[in-house]
C-alpha positions in Angstrom: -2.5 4.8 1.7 -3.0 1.4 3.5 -1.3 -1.6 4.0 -2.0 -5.2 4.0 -0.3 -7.5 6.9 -0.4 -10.8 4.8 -0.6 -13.7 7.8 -3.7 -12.3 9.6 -5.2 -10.1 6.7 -5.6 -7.0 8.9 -5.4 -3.4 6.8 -3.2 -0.5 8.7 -2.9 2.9 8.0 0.5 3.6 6.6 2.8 2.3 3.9 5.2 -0.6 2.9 8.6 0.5 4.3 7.7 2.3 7.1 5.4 2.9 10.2 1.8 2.2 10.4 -0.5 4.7 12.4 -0.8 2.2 15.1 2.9 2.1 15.5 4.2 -0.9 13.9 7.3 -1.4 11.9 6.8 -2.9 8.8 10.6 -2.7 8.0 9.9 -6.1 10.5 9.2 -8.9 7.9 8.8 -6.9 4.8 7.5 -9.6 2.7 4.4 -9.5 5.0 3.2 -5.9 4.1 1.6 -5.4 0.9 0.8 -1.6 0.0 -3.4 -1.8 -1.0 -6.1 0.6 -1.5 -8.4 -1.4 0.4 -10.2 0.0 3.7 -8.5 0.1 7.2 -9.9 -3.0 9.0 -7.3 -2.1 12.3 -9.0 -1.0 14.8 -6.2 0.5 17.0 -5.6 3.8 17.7 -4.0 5.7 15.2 -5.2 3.4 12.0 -9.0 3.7 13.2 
């Protein structure tokens, strides 16, 4: 599963509600997370 970070457009690994695999919260400003099923654009460690 992925999610979408709305302002900058970037795609984590994780889900809407919780932790992405780079390690942020997106219970922080949920109404700019948007679960997709597009590819992981992050390139931190732990989304990459």
């Amino acid at each position: 599963m992925a999610v979408t970070h709305t302002p900058t457009g970037i795609v984590h690994k994780g889900q809407k509600g919780g932790t992405t695999g780079c390690g942020t919260d997106t219970k922080d400003h949920p109404a700019h997370w948007i679960n997709t099923s597009a590819k992981i654009t992050c390139t931190k460690n732990g989304c990459k």
